[in-house]
ROTORVO-650999 format. One line per 8 residues: their letters; for each residue x negated, y, z negated of C-alpha. Coordinates in Angstrom, 1 decimal, always signed. Example, Ala and Ser with C-alpha at 12.3 -4.5 7.8 and 13.67 -1.06 7.14 Angstrom:
<drenvexs>
AS) -12.3:-4.5:-7.8 | -13.7:-1.1:-7.1
</drenvexs>
This chain:
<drenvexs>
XXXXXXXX) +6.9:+11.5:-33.0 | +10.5:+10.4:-34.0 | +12.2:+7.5:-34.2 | +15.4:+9.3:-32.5 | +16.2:+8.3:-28.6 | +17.9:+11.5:-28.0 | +15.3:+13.6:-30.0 | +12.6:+11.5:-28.0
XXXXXXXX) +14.5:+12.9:-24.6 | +14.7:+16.5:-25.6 | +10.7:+16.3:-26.2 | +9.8:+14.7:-23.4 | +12.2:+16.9:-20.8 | +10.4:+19.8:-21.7 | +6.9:+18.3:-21.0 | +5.6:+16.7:-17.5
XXXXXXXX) +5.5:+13.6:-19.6 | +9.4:+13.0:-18.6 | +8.5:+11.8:-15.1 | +5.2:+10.0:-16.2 | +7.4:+7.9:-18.7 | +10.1:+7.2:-16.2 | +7.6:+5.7:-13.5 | +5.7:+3.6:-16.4
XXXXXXXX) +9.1:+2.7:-17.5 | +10.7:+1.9:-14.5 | +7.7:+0.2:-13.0 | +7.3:-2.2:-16.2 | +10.9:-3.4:-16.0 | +10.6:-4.2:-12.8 | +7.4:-6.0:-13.1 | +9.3:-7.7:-15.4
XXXXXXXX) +11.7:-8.8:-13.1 | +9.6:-9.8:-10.7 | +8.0:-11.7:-13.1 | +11.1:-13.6:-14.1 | +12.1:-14.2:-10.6 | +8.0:-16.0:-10.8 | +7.1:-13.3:-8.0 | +9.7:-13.9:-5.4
XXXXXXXX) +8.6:-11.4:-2.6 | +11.8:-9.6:-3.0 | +11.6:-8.4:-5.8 | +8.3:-6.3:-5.1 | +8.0:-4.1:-8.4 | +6.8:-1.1:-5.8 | +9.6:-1.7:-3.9 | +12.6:-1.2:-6.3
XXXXXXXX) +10.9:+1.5:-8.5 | +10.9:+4.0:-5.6 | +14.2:+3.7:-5.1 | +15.3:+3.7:-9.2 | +13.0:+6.8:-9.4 | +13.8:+8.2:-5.8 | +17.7:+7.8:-7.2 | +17.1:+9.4:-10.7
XXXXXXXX) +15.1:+12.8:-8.8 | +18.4:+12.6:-6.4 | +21.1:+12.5:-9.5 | +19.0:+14.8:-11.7 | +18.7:+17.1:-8.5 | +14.4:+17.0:-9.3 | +12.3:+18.6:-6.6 | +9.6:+16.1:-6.0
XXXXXXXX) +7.1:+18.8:-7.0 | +8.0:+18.6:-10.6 | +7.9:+14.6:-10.7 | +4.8:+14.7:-9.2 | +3.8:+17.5:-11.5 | +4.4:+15.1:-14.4 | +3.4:+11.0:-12.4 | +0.1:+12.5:-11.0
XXXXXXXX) -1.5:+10.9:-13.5 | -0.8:+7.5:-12.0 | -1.8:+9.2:-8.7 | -5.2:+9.9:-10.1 | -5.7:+6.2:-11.7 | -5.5:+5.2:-7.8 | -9.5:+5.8:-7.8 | -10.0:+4.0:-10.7
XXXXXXXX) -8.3:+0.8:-9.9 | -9.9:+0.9:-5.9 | -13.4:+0.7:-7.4 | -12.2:-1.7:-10.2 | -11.8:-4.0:-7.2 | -15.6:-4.3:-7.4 | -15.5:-6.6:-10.6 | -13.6:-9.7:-8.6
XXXXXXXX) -15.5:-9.1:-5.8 | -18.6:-9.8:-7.8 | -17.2:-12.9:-9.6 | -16.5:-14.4:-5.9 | -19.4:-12.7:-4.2 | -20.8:-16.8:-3.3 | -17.6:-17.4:-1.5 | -16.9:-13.6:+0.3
XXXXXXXX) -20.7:-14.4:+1.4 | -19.9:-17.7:+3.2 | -17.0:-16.5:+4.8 | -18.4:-13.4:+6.1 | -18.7:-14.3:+10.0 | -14.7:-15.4:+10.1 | -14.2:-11.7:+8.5 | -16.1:-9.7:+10.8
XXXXXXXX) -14.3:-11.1:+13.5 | -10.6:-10.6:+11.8 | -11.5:-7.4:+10.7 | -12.0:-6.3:+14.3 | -9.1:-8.4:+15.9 | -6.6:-7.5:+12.8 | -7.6:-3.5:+13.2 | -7.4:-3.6:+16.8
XXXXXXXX) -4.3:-5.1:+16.7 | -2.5:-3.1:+14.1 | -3.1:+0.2:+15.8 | -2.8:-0.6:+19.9 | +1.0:-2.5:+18.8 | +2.3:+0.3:+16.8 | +0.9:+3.1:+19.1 | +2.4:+0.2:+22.1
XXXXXXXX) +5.5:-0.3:+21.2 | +5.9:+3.4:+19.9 | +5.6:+4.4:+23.6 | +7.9:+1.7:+24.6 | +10.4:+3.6:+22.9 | +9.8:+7.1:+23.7 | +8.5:+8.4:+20.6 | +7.2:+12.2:+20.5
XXXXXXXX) +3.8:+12.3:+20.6 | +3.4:+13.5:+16.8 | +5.4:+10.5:+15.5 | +3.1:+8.4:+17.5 | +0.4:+10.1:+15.9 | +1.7:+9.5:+12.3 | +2.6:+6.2:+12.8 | -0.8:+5.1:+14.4
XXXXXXXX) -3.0:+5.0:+11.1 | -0.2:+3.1:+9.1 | -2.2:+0.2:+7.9 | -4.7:+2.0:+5.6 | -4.7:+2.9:+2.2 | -2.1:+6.6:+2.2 | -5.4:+9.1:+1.2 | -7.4:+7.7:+4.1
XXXXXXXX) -4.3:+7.6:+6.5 | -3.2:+10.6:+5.6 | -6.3:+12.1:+6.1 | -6.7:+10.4:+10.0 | -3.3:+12.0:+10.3 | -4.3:+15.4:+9.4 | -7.8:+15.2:+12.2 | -5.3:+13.8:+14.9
XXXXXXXX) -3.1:+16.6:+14.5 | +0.0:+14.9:+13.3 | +2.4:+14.7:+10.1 | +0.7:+13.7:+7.0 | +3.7:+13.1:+5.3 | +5.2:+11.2:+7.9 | +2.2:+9.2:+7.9 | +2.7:+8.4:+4.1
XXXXXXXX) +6.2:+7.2:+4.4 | +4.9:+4.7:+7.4 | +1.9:+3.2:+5.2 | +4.2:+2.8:+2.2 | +7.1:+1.2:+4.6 | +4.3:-1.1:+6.2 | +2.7:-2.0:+2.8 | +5.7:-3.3:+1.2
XXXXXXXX) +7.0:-5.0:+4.0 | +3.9:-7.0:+4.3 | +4.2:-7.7:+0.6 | +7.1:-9.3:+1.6 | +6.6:-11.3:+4.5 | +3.3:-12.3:+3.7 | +3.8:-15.5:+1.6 | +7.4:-16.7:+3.3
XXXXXXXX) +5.0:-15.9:+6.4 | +1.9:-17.9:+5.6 | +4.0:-20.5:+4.1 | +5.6:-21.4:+7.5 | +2.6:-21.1:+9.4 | +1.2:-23.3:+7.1 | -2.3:-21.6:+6.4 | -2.9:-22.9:+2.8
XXXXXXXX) -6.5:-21.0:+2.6 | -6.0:-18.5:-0.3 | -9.5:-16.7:+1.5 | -7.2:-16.0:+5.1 | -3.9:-15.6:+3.2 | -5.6:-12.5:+1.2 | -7.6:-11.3:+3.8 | -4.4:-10.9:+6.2
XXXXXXXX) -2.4:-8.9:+3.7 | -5.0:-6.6:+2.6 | -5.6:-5.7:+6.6 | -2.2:-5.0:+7.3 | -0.7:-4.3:+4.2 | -3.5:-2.4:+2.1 | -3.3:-1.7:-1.6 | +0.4:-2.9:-1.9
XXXXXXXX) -0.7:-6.4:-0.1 | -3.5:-6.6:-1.8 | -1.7:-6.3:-5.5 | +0.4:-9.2:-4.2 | -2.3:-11.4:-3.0 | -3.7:-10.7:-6.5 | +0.0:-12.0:-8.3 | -0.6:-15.1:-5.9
XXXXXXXX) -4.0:-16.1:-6.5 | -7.3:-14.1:-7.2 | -9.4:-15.5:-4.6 | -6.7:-13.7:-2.0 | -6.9:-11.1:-4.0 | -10.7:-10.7:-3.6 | -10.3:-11.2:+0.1 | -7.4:-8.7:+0.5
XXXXXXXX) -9.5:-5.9:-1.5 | -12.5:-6.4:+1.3 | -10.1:-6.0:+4.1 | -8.2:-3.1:+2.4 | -11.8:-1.7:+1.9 | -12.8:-2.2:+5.7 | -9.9:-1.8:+7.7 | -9.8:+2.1:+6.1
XXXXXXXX) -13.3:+2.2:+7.2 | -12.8:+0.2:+10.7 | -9.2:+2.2:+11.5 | -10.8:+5.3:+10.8 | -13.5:+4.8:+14.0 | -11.4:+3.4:+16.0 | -7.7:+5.7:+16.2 | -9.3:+8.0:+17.7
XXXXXXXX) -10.7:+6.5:+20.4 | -7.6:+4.0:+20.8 | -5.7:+7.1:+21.2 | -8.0:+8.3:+23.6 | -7.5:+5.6:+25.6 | -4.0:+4.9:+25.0 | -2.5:+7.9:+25.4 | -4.1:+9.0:+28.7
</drenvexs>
């Protein structure tokens, strides 16, 4: 490999590495500003790399097939990082054990909640039935959402573009939020952002403190499992 920027470019524009060194790139600046900024919720690392790498495809003109052709690889290491949610939740297992009755019953009343208001309010506005579809799963990981999308007859990639929008807003809300509600318990703080927010609250909760973080993976975990049962049969109901 050379030592040459520019020869550096040439190389990598003519290999799918190009778009999987932007997004590592990209993403590690902006961790880095986040990190200067001691993890102000605004400046969510997720956040500002879509929209750095959402304007280079636009000004390179970059169909989103090739970048994905090239960042899958990141899309793959999803799987890997889920499960390696198991270690923390080993190293806490004594404290996710004694909260596990206050759980059960915010699991249910969190994933009630998150589906009946969005598929509520979305007929308070007159959505088409499709985008009320879409939207309905929007609090669960993207490949489970997507995939409740995809039974119900709706958009998948609709449905994508709402669980990103709600993941990074919660990522954002949820500490000012918590903070003026004054609920200090790391335990409900974590759990509350993995349920409505879920991989992209949970890696905050983890950049606050690990205990959240532990409690965020476990509702992450269940709400996808919860949501999953339960859209279809609040649609059911709903949507008479």
């Amino acid at each position: 490999m050379t030592a040459n920027p520019f020869a550096l470019w040439v190389y990598l524009s003519q290999t799918p590495l190009l778009w999987l060194s932007v997004t590592l790139a990209v993403y590690a600046v902006a961790d880095a500003v986040s990190l200067a900024t001691r993890r102000h919720p605004l400046a969510n690392p997720v956040l500002h790399s879509i929209w750095v790498i959402g304007g280079f495809l636009v000004v390179t003109a970059t169909p989103y097939a090739v970048y994905f052709s090239g960042a899958q690889f990141v899309h793959f290491l999803l799987g890997p990082a889920t499960v390696a949610l198991a270690v923390p939740l080993y190293e806490n297992r004594a404290v996710v054990f004694r909260a596990l009755l206050p759980m059960l019953v915010a699991l249910l009343a969190g994933s009630i909640t998150a589906v009946a208001s969005v598929v509520i309010l979305a007929q308070a506005f007159g959505l088409p039935r499709e985008i009320l579809l879409s939207l309905a799963p929007k609090s669960v990981t993207a490949g489970v959402a997507m995939g409740i999308s995809e039974q119900l007859g709706a958009d998948p990639a609709l449905t994508a573009v709402a669980v990103i929008l709600t993941g990074i807003m919660g990522a954002i809300v949820v500490t000012p939020l918590m903070n003026r509600m004054g609920i200090t318990d790391f335990r409900a703080r974590g759990f509350a952002a993995g349920l409505a927010s879920h991989g992209i609250g949970t890696a905050r909760a983890f950049q606050v403190d690990e205990v959240a973080g532990v409690f965020a993976g476990i509702a992450m975990s269940l709400n996808a499992l919860v949501t999953s049962l339960l859209v279809p049969v609040a649609i059911t109901l709903l949507l008479k």
